[in-house]
N, C-alpha and C positions, 0 to 999 in steps of 0.2 A: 604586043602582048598586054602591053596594061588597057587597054578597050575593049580586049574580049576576054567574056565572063567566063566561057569553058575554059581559057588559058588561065585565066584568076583563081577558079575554083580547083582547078586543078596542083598551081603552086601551093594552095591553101592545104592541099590534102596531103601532097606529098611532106611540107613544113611540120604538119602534124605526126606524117607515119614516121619522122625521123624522129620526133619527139617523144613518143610514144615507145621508142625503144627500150628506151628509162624503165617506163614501167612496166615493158619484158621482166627487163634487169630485176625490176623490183621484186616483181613476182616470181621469177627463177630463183633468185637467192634467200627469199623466204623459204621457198616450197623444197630445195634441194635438203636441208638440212633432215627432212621428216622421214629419206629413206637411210640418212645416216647414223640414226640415232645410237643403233646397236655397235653400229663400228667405230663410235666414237668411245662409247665404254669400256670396250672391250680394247680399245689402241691405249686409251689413258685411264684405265680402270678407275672411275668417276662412280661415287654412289648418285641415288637419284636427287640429291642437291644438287651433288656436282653437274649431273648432267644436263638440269634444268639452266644452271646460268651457261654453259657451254652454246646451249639452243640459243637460249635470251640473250646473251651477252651482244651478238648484232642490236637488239635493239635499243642497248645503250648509244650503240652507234649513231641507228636509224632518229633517236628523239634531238642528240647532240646536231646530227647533220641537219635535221628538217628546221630546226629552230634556227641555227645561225646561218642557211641557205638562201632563207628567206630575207634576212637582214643583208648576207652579204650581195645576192642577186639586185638590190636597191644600190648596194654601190658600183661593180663590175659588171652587172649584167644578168638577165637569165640565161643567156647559150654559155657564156663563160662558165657557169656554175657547175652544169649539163656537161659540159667536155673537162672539167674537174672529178665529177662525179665519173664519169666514164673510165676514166684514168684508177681510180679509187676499186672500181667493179672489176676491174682486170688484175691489180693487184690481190686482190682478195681471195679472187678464185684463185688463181696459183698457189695466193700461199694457204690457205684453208688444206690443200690437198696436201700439202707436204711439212704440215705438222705434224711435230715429235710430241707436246705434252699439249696441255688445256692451256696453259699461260701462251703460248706461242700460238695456239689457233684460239683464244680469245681474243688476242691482237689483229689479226688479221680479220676476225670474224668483226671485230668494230670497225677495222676501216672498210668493210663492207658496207655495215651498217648508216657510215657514215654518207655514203653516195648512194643510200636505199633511199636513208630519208630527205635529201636531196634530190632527186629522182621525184619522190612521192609527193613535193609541194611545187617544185618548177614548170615538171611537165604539163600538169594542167593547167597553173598559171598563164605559161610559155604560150600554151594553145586556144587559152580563153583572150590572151591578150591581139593574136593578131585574127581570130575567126569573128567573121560576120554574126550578130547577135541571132539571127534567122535559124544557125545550124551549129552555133554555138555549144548547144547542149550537145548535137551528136559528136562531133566531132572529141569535147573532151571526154564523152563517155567513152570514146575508143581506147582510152588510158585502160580503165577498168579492164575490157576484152585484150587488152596486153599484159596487165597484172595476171590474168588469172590464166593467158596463154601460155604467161610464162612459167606459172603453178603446175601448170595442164603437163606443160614439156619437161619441167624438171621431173614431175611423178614418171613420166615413160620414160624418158631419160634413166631414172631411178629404177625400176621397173626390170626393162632392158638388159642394163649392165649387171644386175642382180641375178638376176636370172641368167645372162651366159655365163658369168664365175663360177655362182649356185647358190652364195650367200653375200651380204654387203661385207664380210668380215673374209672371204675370202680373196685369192689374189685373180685379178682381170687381167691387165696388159703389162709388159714390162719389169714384172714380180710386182705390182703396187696393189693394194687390197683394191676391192671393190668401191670401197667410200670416197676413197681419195679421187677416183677418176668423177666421179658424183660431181664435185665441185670444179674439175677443172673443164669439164663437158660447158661451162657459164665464159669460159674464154673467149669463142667462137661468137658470140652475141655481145660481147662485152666492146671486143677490138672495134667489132663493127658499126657501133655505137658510135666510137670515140671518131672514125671515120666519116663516118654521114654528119657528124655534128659540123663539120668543116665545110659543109656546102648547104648550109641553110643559115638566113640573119637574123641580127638582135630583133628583140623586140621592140617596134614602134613605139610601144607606152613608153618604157624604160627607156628608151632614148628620148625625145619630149622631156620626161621630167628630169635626166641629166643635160639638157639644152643643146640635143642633136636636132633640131627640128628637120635639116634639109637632109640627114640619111632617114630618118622615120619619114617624112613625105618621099623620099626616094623607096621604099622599100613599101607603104601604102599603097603608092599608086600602081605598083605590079600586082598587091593582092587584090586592090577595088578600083583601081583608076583613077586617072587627076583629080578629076573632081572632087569625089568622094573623099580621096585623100584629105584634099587639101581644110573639108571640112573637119575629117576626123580628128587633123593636127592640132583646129582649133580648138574641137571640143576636149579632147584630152589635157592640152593646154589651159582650158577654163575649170578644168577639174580638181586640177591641182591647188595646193596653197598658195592663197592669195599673193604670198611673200615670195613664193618658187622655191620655197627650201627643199633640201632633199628630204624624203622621207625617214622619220625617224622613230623612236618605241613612244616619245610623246605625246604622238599625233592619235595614239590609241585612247586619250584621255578626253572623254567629252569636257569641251573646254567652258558649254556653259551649265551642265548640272553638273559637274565636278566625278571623278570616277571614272573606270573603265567603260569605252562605249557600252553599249548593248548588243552590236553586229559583233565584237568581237568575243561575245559571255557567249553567243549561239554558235560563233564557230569553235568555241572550246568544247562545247554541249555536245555538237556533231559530231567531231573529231573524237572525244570519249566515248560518244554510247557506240558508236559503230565498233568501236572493239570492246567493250562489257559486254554486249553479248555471245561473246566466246570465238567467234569465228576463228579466228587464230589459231584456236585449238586442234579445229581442223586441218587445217592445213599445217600447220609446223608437228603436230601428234598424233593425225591421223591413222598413223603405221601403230604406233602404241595404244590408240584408244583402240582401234580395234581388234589388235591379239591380245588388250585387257577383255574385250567383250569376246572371246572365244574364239576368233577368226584367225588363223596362218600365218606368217610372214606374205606368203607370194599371194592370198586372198586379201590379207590390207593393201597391199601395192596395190592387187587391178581393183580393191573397192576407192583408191585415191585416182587414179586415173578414171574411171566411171565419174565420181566427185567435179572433176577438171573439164570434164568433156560439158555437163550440166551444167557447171557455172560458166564456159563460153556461151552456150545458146540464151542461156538467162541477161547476161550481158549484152548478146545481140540485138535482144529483144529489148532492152533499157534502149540502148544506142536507137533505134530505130523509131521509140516511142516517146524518148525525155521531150523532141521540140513539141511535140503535139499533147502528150497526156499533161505536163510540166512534171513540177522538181517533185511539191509536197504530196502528189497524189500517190507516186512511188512510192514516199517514206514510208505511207502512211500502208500502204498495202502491204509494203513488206515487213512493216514491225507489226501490222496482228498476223502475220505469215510465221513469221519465226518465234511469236510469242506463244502460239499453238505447237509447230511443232517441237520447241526445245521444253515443253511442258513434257510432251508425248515421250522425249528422251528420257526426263528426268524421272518420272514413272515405270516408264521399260526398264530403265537401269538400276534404277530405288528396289525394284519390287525381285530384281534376280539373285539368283543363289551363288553361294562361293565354294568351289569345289575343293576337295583336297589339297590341290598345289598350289590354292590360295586362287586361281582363276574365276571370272565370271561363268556363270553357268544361265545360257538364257534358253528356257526352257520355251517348248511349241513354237509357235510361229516369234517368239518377241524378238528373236535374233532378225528376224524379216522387218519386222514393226520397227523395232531401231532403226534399220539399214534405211528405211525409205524416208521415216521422219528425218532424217541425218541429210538425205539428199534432198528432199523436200527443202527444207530449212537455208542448204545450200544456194539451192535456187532464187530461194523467198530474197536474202540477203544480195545476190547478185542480179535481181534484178530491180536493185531499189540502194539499200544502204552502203552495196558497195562500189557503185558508177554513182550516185546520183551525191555520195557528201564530198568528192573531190572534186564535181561538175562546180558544186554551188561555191566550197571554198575557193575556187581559182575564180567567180566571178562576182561572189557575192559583197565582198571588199569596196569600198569605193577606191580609185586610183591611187589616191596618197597614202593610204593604207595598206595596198593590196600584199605586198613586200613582210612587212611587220604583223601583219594579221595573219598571215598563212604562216611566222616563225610561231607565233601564239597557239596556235591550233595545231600545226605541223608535232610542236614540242607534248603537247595535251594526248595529240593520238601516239604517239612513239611512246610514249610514258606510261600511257593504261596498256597498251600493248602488253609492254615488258612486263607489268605486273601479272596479267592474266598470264602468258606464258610462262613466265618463275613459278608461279603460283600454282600451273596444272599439275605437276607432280606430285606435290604434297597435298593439293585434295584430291587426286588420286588415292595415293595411300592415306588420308585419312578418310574423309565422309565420303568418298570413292564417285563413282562415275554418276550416279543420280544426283548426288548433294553437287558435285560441280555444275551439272546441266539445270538443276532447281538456284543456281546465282543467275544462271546466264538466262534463264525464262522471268526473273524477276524484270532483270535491266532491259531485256524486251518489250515489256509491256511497260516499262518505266518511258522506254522512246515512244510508244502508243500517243501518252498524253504530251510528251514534250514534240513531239510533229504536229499535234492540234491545236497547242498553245501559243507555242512558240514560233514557228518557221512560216517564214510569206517566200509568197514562191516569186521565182529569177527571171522565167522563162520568160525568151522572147524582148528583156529589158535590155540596152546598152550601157554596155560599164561606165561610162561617161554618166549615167542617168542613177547609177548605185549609190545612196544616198546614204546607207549605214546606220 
C-alpha cells in the first residue's frame, strides 16, 4: 500500500472524511438551534435577552473549547481531542432536548459549544497536517461543505419535523414537543463521529514534535511512501525549535522585535472579520429574521433550507478552485461580494414600513430584493470566507506554532461570534433589520482592504516552508 499512490490518496481522503465529521457536528449544532427558537420561549418563557444568550450561550462554549483545544491537541494529540469532542456532541444533543429551564439547557448548550469549537480549529488543522501540500487546500476546504451540510441538514431536519407535528411548539413523537427531537436528531452523526475517530491515526506533525518519530514515519509512509516519508520527518523535525521544546503560548512572541508575531495579529484579523460580517445571523436567526421581514414560520424554514442547498454548491466550488485560483483571490472576491450585497440588505430593510403589530412591511418587489441579496451574499461568503479562513488557519501557522496559533484565533472567532449573535436581538428591536445589516456591510468592506493589505497567500506552500 505505501508504493501506490491511488492506495495513498485514497487513505488520505478517507482520514479526512472522518475528520470532517466535526465539522458536520459543527455545522448541525449551530444551524439546529434557528428552528428552535420559538420552542425555546415558549418552554422557558425567556424575553428577547433571554433568548438571545440561550442561542449564544454555545458559543461561550465554542470560544472556551477552540482556545484551549488547540493548546491541549499540542499536548495529547489532535485525534484525542476529536474523540473528546465527539463524546462532548453526544452529550449535548441529548441533553439540550430534555431541558426543563434555560440554566439547565445553557449547560448543556456550553458543553456543546465546547466540542463546536474544538471541532472548528482540529479538523482543519488535523487535515492540513497529514494532506500533500498539492491538494491541501481542497481537501481542508471539505470542512467548510461539512459545516454548512450540516446547516443544510439541521434546516430540513428542522423543516421536516415542524411540519409533521404542525409547529416547533407542538408535540411530535412520544408526547415530546417538536424542538426537543430538533436536537436529539444530532445523536445519529454524533455517535458516529466518536466511532470512525477509532480507525484513523494521530497526526505525524504532532507526533515528531512529541518525539514519536518511528509511529509518524510509520503512519507517513502509508500516506506518501518511504521515501517521501522519511524526508518529511526530517523536515518537520527541522521546523521545529531548535531546543525541541514542546510548543507553548511563548513561541507566539517574536523573540527578535519583541511583541506578538505578525502571522498571529492576521489570524486574529481572519478569524474576526469572517464573523463581523453577520453571517451568523443567518444561520442561527434565519427563522426570526425572516418572519421580522413578513415571511411565515413554514416560508423562513424552506427560505433556510434554499439558504443551505446554495451555500453547499458555493462550497463545492471553493473546494474545487482553492489549489488553482489560491487563498487571497477568494477573500478578496467574496468581501466585495457581500460588501454589495449586505449594502443592498441594509437599504431594502432601512427603507421598509412597520405595520400595525409592529411587523416589517416590505412593499413591491423588496421582499424579492432582500431574499436574493440574502442568498447572493450567502454564496459570496461560502465561497471564499467561509472555506478559505479555516483552510489558511490550519496551514498558515508554522509547525511550532500551529497548536497555540489556531487557540489565538480559534478564541478571536468564537468571541465576535458571541457578540454578533447576543447582539442581534436587541438591534433588532432597536435600529431594527437595516441598521443591523448597515454594521455588517461596513466590516465587509473593512475585510475589502484588510485582504489587500494584509494576507499573502498559502497555496501550494508546505507547512515545513511556513515561515510566520
Amino acid at each position: 500500500m505505501s508504493n501506490n499512490p491511488s492506495s495513498q490518496r485514497a487513505y488520505t481522503l478517507f482520514i479526512s472524511l472522518v475528520a470532517v465529521i466535526g465539522g458536520f457536528l459543527f455545522g448541525f449544532d449551530s444551524g439546529v438551534i434557528n428552528g428552535t427558537v420559538e420552542g425555546l420561549q415558549t418552554a422557558f418563557n425567556s424575553d428577547s435577552a433571554g433568548t438571545g444568550f440561550n442561542v449564544a450561550s454555545m458559543l461561550l462554549g465554542c470560544a472556551v473549547g477552540a482556545f484551549f483545544a488547540g493548546r491541549l491537541a499540542d499536548v495529547f494529540g489532535r485525534r484525542t481531542c476529536l474523540i473528546i469532542a465527539s463524546i462532548f456532541f453526544s452529550i449535548s444533543a441529548w441533553g439540550s432536548g430534555i431541558s426543563t429551564d434555560s440554566f439547565e439547557f445553557i449547560i448543556y448548550r456550553i458543553l456543546g459549544g465546547l466540542a463546536v469549537g474544538a471541532a472548528s480549529v482540529m479538523a482543519p488543522a488535523y487535515i492540513s497536517e497529514i494532506a500533500p501540500a498539492k491538494y491541501r487546500g481542497t481537501l481542508s476546504s471539505i470542512q467548510q461543505i461539512a459545516i454548512i451540510s450540516g446547516l443544510f441538514m439541521a434546516f430540513l431536519s428542522n423543516y421536516l419535523i415542524a411540519g409533521s407535528a404542525g409547529a416547533t411548539t407542538d408535540t411530535f413523537w412520544l408526547g415530546y414537543a417538536a424542538w426537543r427531537w430538533m436536537f436529539w436528531v444530532e445523536l445519529i452523526p454524533a455517535i458516529t463521529f466518536f466511532v470512525a475517530l477509532l480507525f484513523i491515526p494521530e497526526s505525524p506533525r504532532f507526533l515528531v514534535a512529541a518525539g514519536k518519530k518511528t509511529k509518524a514515519l510509520a503512519i507517513l509512509t502509508r500516506l506518501c511512501g518511504a521515501e517521501e516519508a522519511k524526508s518529511t520527518v526530517d523536515d518537520i523535525d527541522a521546523s521545529l525549535a531548535k531546543d525541541h521544546h514542546r510548543p507553548r503560548f511563548s513561541d507566539l512572541i517574536d523573540k527578535n522585535k519583541g511583541g506578538i508575531r505578525k502571522i498571529v495579529w492576521l489570524g486574529i484579523g481572519l478569524a474576526s472579520l469572517q464573523q463581523l460580517v453577520g453571517i451568523n445571523v443567518v444561520f442561527y436567526y434565519g427563522a426570526v429574521l425572516w418572519q421580522a421581514a413578513g415571511f411565515t414560520e413554514s416560508d423562513a424554514l424552506q427560505i433556510n433550507v434554499l439558504s443551505g442547498a446554495l451555500s453547499i454548491a458555493a462550497c463545492v466550488f471553493a473546494t474545487l478552485k482553492i489549489d488553482k485560483i489560491g487563498r487571497k483571490p477568494l477573500l478578496l472576491w467574496g468581501s466585495i461580494g457581500m460588501a454589495i450585497t449586505l449594502s443592498v440588505m441594509a437599504v431594502v430593510f432601512g427603507m421598509a414600513f412597520t405595520n400595525d403589530a409592529g411587523d416589517l412591511d416590505l412593499k413591491g418587489n423588496s421582499g424579492i430584493i432582500a431574499l436574493v441579496a440574502a442568498n447572493l451574499y450567502v454564496i459570496c461568503f461560502n465561497f471564499s470566507w467561509g472555506p478559505v479562513m479555516w483552510v489558511m488557519l490550519g496551514e498558515m501557522f508554522p509547525n511550532q506554532i500551529r497548536g497555540t496559533g489556531l487557540a489565538v484565533s480559534g478564541l478571536s472567532q468564537w468571541g465576535v461570534n458571541f457578540i454578533i449573535t447576543m447582539t442581534f436581538p436587541m438591534l433588532l428591536a432597536g435600529i431594527g433589520l437595516g441598521g443591523a445589516y448597515g454594521i455588517y456591510a461596513f466590516f465587509a468592506i473593512l475585510s475589502v482592504i484588510f485582504v489587500l493589505k494584509f494576507v499573502h497567500e498559502t497555496k501550494g506552500i508546505e507547512l515545513e516552508d511556513m515561515q510566520g
